[in-house]
C-alpha positions in Angstrom: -39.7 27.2 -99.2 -38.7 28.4 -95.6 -36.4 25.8 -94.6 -36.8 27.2 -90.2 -38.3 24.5 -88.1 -41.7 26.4 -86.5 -42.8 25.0 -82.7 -45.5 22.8 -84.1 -42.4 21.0 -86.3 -40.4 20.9 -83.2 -42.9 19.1 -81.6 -44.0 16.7 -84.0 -40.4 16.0 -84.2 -39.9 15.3 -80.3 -42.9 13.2 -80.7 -42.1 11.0 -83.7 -38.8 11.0 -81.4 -40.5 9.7 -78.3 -42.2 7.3 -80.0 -38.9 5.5 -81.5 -37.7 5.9 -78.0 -40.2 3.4 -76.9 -40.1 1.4 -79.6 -36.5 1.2 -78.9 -37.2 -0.2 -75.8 -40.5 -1.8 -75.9 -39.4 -4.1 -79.1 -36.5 -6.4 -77.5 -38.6 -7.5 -74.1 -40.2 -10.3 -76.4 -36.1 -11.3 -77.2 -34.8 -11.2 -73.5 -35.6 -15.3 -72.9 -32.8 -16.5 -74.4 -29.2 -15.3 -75.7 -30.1 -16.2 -79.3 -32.9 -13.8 -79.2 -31.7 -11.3 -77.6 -29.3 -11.0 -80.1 -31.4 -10.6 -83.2 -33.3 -7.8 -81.2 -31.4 -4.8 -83.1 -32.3 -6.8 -86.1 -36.0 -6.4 -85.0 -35.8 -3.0 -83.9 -34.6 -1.9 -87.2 -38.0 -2.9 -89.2 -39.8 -1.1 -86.3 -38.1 2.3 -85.0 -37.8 2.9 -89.6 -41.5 4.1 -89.3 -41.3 7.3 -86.7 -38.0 7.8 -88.5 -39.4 8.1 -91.7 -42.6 10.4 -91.1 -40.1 12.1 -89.6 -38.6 13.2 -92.6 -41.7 12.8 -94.3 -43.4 15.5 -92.3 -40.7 17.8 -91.1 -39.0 18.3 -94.6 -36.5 21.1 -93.3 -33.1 21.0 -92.2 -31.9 19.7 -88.9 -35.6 18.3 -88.0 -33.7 14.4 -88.2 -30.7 15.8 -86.4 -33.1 16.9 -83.8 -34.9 13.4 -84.3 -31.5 11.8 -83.3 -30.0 13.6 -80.3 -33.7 12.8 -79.1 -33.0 9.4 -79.9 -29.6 9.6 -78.4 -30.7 11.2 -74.8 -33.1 8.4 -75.0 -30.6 5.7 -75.1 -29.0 7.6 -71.9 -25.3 6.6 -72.2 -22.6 9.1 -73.0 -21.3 7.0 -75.7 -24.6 6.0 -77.1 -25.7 9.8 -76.9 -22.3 10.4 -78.9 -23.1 7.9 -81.8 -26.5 9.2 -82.4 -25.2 12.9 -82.7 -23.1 11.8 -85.7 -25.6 9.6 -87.0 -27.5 13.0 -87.2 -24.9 15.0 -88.5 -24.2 12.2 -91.1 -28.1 12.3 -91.6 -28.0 15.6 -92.7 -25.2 15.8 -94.6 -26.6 12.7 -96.8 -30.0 15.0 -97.1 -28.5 17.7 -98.4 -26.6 15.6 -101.1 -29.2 13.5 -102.3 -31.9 14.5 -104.6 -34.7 11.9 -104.1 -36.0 12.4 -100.3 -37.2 8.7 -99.7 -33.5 7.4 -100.9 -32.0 10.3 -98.4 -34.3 9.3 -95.8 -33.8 5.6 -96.5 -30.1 6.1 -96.2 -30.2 8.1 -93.5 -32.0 5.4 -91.4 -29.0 2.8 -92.1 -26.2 5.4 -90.8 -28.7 5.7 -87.8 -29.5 2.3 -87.2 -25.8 1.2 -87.6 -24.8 3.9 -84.8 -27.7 2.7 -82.6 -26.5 -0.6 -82.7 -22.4 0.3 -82.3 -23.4 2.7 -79.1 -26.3 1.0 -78.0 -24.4 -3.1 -78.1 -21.0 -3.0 -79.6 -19.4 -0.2 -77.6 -20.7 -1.0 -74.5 -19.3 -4.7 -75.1 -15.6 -3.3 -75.7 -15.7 -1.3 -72.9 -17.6 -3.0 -70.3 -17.6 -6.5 -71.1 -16.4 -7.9 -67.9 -19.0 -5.2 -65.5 -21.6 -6.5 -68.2 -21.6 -9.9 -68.0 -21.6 -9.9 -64.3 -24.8 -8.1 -64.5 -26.5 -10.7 -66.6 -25.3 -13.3 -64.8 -27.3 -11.7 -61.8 -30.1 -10.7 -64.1 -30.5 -13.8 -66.0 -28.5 -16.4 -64.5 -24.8 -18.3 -65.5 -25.8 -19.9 -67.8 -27.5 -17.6 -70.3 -24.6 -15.1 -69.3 -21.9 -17.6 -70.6 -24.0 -18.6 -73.4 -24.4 -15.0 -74.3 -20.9 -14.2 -74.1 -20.1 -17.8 -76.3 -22.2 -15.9 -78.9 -21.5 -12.3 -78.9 -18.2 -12.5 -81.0 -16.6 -10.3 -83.3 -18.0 -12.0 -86.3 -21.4 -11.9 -85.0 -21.6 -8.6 -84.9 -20.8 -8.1 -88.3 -23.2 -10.4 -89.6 -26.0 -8.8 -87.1 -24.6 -5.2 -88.8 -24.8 -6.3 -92.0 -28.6 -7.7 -91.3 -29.1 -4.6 -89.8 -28.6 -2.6 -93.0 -30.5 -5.2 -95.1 -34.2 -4.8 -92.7 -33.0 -0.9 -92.3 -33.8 -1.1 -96.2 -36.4 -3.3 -96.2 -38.1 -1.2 -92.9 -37.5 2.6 -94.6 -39.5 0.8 -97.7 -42.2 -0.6 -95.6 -42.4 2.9 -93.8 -42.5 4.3 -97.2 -46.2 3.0 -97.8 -47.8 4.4 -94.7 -46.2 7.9 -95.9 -47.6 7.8 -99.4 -48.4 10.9 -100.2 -45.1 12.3 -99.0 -43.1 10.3 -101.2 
């Protein structure tokens, strides 16, 4: 099997790309009403963004293609940090392809590592770093009240148990995902 992505690959692959990318940020409008929502959005997004993820892999079986998929991904999230994260979700991506022999379990895998990084660049970076220039600007977004609220809640041990329900509807997305890509699996 020739394992070089072709132009029709590459573009299927920035496609499939795109279309996370909106998912990414179409998916969590529904959660911005209140700071309990909001929170459970990466939860959300992880059942969602499995499925371009997926016939990713499913369709673009050669090496690099999800690597591809994430610096996509990663540009799409725009910060530096974020863009960082998704790069070694890729890398990590690959490297779990190569070792595994069953492509739905690489791919399945693969998603978690991915999903994990979106949600440590995309919420739990940006809340180390920034938390004070953040807060500010969803106190002017949304208000005092939700910002304090929002800040109550976002805690250390919160994030851990949004990671670990992260990895749980990663899984239970990727299986989901699996159905639509029969034939591939």
């Amino acid at each position: 099997m020739d394992n070089k992505l072709r132009i029709k690959e590459l573009v299927l692959v920035a496609a499939f790309s795109v279309l996370g990318i909106a998912f990414m940020y179409l998916i969590p409008m529904p959660f911005l009403f209140t700071p309990y929502t909001i929170l459970i959005s990466p939860i959300v997004q992880s059942l969602f963004l499995a499925l371009p993820f997926i016939l990713t892999g499913a369709k673009v079986q050669k090496k690099w293609a999800i690597l591809i998929y994430c610096v996509i991904w990663g540009l799409g999230g725009i910060m530096p940090y974020y863009i960082g994260m998704m790069v070694v979700a890729g890398i990590i991506a690959e490297f779990i392809l190569v070792k595994t022999k069953n492509r739905f379990k690489g791919l399945s895998l693969s998603f978690v590592v991915a999903m994990l990084s979106h949600y440590i660049g995309g919420t739990v970076i940006p809340y180390i770093i920034t938390k004070e220039q953040q807060l500010e600007v969803i106190k002017q977004m949304y208000g005092k009240d939700y910002a304090m609220k929002m800040q109550e809640l976002k805690t250390i041990p919160m994030m851990i148990i949004i990671a670990i329900a992260i990895v749980v509807v990663s899984f239970i997305g990727t299986y989901i995902s699996k159905k639509f890509c029969k034939k591939h699996f």
